[in-house]
N, C-alpha and C positions, 0 to 999 in steps of 0.2 A: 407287729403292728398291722400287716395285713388281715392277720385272721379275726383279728380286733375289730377293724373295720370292715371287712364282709361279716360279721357275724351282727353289729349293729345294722346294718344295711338289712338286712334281711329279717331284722326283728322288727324295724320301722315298717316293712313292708306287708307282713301278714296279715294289720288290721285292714290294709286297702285292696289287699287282696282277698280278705272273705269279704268283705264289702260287695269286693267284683262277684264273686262266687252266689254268693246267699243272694244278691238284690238284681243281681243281672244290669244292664243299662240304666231302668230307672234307680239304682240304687248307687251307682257314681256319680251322676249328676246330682243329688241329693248331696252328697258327699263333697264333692265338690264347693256346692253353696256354702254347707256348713262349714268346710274349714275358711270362705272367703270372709264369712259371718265372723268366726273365732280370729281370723285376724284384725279385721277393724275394729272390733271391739279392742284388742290389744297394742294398738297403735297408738291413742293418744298416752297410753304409759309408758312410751317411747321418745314419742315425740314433743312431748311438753317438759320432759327433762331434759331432752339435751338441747332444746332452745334457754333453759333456765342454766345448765352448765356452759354453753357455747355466748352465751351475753353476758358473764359473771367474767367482770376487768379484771379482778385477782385471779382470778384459773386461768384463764386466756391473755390478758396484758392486752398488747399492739391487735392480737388478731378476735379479739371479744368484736361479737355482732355489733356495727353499727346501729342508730336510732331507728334508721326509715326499716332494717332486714330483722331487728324484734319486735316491733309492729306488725311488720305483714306476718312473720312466724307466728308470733301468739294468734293473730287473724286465723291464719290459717288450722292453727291448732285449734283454737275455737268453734271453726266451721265443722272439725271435725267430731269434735265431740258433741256437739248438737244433732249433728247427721248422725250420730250414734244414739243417744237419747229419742231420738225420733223414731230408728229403726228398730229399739226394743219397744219403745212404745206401741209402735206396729204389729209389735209380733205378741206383744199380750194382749192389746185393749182394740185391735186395728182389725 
């Protein structure tokens, strides 16, 4: 198991390390953005299912979201994905 996971460890690591190598400074920073980019983009296909599985009375019973906490969630997940739509918009049309 160990060599299993150092040998993952250190394949995860090579693309961030020619990154470091080929771009010098300004090219983590770069890098940085884009993985911040590649996650928000990937949040609301996180987040907007388990507010749909976390509110469903038959999967959860006693402990399914209250009215007022899938309201604000969906809100929430809403603003997110707006703010994402906006931020692609940005990045082709902006």
């Amino acid at each position: 198991p160990w060599l299993r996971r150092m040998t993952t460890r250190l394949l995860a690591i090579i693309p961030a390390l020619a990154v470091i190598l080929f771009f010098k400074d300004f090219g983590v920073g770069r890098l940085l953005i884009l993985s911040q980019v590649v996650l928000s983009i990937q949040l609301p296909f996180a987040v907007i299912p388990l507010v749909m599985f976390t509110s469903n009375k038959e999967k959860m019973g006693y402990f399914a979201n209250k009215l007022w906490l899938k309201i604000t969630a969906y809100v929430i997940a809403l603003c997110i994905v707006v703010l994402n739509m906006w931020l692609i918009y940005n990045l082709f049309f902006g």
